[in-house]
Every structure is written in C-alpha cells, then in structure tokens.
C-alpha positions as CSV (number, residue, x, y, z in Angstrom):
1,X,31.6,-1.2,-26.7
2,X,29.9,-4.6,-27.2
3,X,29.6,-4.7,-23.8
4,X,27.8,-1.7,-23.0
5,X,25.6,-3.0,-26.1
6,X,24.5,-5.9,-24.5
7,X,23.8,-4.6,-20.8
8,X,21.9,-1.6,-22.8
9,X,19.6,-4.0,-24.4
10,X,19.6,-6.7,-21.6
11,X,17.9,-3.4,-19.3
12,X,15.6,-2.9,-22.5
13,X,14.1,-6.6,-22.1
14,X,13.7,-6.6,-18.5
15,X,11.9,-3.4,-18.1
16,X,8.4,-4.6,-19.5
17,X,9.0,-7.4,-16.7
18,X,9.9,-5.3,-13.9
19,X,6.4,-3.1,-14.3
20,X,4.7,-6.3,-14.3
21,X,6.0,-7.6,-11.5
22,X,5.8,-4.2,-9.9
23,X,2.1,-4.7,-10.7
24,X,1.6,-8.3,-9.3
25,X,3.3,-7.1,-5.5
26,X,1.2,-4.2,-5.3
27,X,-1.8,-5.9,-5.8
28,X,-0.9,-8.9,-3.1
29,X,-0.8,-6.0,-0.7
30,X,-4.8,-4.7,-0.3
31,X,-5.5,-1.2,-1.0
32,X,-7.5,-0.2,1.9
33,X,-9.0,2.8,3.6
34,X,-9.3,3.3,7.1
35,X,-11.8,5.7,8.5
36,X,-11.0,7.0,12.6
37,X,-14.4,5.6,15.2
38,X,-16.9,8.0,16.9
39,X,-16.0,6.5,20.1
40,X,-13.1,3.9,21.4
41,X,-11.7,2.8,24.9
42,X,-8.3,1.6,25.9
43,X,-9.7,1.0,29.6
44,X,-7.5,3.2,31.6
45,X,-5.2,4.2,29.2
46,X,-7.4,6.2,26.1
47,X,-11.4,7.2,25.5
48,X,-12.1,8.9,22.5
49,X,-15.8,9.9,22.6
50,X,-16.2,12.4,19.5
51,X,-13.6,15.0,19.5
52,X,-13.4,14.5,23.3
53,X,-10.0,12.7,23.9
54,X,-9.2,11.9,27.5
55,X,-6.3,9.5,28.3
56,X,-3.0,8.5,31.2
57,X,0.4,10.7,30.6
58,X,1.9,7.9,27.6
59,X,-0.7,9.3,24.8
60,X,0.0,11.8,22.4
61,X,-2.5,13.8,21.1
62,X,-2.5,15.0,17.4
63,X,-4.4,16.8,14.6
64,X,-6.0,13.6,13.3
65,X,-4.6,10.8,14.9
66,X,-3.7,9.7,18.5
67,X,-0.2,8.0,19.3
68,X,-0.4,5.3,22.3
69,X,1.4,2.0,23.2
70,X,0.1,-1.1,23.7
71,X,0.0,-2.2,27.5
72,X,0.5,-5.5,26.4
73,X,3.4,-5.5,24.1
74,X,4.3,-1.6,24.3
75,X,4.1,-1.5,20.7
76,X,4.0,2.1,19.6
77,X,0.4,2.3,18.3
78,X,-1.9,4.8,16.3
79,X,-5.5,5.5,16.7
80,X,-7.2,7.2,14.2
81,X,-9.8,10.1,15.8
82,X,-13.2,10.4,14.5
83,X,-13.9,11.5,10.9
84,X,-10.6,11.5,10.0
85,X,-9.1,9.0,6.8
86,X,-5.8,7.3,5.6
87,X,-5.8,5.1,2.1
88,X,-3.0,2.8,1.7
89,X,-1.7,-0.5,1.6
90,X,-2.3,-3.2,4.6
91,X,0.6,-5.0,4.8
92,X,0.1,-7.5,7.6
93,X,-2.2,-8.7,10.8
94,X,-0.9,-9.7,13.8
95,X,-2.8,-10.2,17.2
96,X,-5.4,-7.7,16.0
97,X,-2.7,-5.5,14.7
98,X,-3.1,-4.1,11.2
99,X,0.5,-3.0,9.7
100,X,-0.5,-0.3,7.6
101,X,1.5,2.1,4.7
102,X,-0.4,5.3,4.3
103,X,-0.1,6.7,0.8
104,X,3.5,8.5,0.6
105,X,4.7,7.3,3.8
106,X,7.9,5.7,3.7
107,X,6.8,4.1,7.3
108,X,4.1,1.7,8.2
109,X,1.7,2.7,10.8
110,X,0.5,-0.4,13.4
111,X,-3.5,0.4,13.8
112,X,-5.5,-2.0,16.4
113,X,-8.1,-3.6,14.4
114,X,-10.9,-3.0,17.0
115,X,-10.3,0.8,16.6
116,X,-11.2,1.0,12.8
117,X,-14.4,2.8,12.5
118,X,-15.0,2.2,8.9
119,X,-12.9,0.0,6.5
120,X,-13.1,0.5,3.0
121,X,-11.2,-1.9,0.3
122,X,-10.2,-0.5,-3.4
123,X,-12.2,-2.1,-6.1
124,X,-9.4,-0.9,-9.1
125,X,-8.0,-3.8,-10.5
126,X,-5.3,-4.2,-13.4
127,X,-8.1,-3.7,-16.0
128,X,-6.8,-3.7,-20.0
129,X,-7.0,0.2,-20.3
130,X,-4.1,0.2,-17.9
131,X,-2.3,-2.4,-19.1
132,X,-2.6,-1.1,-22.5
133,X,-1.3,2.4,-21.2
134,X,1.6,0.6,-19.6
135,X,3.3,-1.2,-22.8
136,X,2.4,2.6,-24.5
137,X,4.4,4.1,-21.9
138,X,7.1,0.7,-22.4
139,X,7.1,1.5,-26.3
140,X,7.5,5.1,-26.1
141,X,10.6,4.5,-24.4
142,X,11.9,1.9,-27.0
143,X,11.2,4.4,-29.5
144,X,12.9,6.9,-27.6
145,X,15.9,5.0,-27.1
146,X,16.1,3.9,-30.8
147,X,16.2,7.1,-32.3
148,X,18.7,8.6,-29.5
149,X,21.2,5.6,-30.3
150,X,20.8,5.9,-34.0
151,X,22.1,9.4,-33.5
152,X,24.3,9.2,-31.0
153,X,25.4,5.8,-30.8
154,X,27.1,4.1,-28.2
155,X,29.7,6.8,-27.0
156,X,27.5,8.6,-25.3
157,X,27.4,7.3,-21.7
158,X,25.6,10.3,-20.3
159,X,22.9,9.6,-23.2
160,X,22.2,5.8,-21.9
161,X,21.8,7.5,-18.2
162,X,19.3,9.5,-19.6
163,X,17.6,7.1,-21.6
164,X,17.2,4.8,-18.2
165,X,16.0,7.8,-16.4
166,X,13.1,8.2,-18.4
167,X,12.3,4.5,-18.7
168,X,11.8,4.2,-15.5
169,X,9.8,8.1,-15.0
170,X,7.4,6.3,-18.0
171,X,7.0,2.6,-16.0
172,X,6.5,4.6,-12.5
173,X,3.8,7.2,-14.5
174,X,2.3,3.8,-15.6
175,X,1.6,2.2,-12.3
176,X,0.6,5.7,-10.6
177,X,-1.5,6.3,-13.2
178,X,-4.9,4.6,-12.0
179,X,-7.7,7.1,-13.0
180,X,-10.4,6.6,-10.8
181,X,-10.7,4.7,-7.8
182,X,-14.0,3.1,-6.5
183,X,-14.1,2.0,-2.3
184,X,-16.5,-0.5,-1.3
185,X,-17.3,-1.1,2.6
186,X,-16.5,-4.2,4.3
187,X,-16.0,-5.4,7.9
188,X,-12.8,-4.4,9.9
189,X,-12.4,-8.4,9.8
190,X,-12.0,-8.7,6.1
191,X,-8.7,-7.8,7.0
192,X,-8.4,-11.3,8.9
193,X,-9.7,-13.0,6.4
194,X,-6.5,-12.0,3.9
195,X,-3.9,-12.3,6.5
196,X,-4.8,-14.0,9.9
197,X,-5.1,-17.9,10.2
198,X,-8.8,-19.4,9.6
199,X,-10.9,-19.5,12.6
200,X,-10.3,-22.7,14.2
201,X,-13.3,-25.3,14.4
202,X,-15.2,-25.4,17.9
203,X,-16.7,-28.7,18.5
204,X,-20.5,-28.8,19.2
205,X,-21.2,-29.9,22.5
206,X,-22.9,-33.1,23.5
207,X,-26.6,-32.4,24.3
208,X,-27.9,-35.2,26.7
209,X,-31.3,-36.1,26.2
C-alpha cells in the first residue's frame, strides 16, 4: 500500500514538469504556415501555373497538394498548389528541404523550400495568461485527486487510473488551449536561418588598380 502511495504522489510531482517541458519542445520547433505558389517548375518533371498542373507520369495530382519525387534524391516530395494552406510545426531543413508536421498529422510532410509561396511564422508565445491557466488546470487535478483519495483511499486501483486519466486530459487541454493565434509574414529563408548552417563568408576580390 505504501508503495502505491509513493508512485501515486511521485506522478503528482512530476506532472507540473512534464507540461513544462511539453511547452519548452513545442516551442523549439517553429509554428509555421505554409501557403501553395501561383506558379512553380520542376523543369521536365512539374509546372504549376495557377490551377493548371502539367507534369511526366511520377506526379500525383491531388485536391490541394501535388505528390512528386525529387530527381536528385527520389525523395517522395509535396508541393503545395496555389491558394491552398497547412499550419504546423517545421521540424528540420535539409538541402532546401523543409520537414514539416501539419496540424493532426501523425506524419511529416518534406516541402522544397523554393516551392513555398508565402511563409507565415506564429507570433503566440507562452504568455502568463497561459501559464496561469496551466497550473489552474495542474491544481484542479490536485484537488481532484485529494478529495477522491480521502474518500476512497488507496484500495481503489481503478480510482488512481482515473485520477491519471484526467491529469493528463487537464495538462493536454492546457497546452491546446492557445486562444488566438496571430501570423506574421516572413521570407521562405527564415526557415534557414533556424535550422540551416550560416552562410559561409565569400572573400572580396582583389581589385587591381
């Protein structure tokens, strides 16, 4: 029983440092949006000009986006098509390649950078309205969980599953609730800037005079 007591209440203490931390990774990872171009050109392989899409047999045309591989690498890639928009998380850049995870998509999505028609970076931050509703949401389930284990005590194992349950429904509610979200517009190459290596120096040359 003293067992159970002390892994109850050793969950209890980590749970305001779990959100927290939550909070931190999220925030390492840029919340972007990424808006399709009017026109783009993989020479011989894709053309999007408007909703005109032309391309060779390895495209695959969809709805809103347009699936091709890279003739370089053949990495699976997706193109965005005109107009259309996905806000998520950037992830990574490699050789011009943004690794991006839409909103509620368990995969990431590889988007060439040159095919971003409008990028858009999230200006929410962890302000002290939302931290203050996430240690409401952390005391609500102490209070919770006092008052269940006063009445019920420590026999009741189906109780405690509950009780975690909830704690974690209150600390996810916490982070998803953001309220509103303002975008501002910056270059495609902002992404660089947070993930690809600085620009190395080109030496002047040598005017003769």
């Amino acid at each position: 029983m003293l067992t159970r007591l002390a892994v109850f209440v050793a969950a209890l203490g980590l749970l305001p440092g779990l959100v927290l931390a939550q909070t931190s990774a999220l925030g390492a990872r840029p919340r972007v949006r990424i808006t399709g171009p009017e026109r783009y050109e993989i020479p011989g392989i894709l053309q999007i000009d408007g909703a005109r899409v032309t391309g060779n047999a390895s495209i695959t045309i969809e709805e809103t986006a347009v699936r091709v591989v890279s003739p370089a690498t053949e990495q699976p890639l997706i193109v965005l098509r005109p107009g259309q928009r996905l806000a998520g998380r950037a992830i990574d850049v490699k050789d011009r390649i943004v690794e991006f995870l839409p909103d509620g998509q368990p995969d990431a999505l590889s988007i060439p950078l040159d095919s971003i028609g409008k990028l858009e970076m999230s200006e929410l931050r962890i302000r002290p309205r939302i931290l203050r509703g996430i240690l409401v949401g952390i005391a609500a389930f102490y209070g919770v969980a006092w008052l269940f284990m006063a009445q019920c005590g420590l026999g009741c194992d189906d109780g405690l599953l509950i009780i975690g349950s909830v704690g974690g429904g209150m600390a996810a509610g916490a982070i998803a609730g953001r309220g509103g979200e303002r975008w501002k517009t910056v270059p495609a190459d902002w992404l660089l800037s947070r993930f690809g290596p600085p620009p190395a120096s080109v030496p002047r040359p040598t005017v003769q005079r």
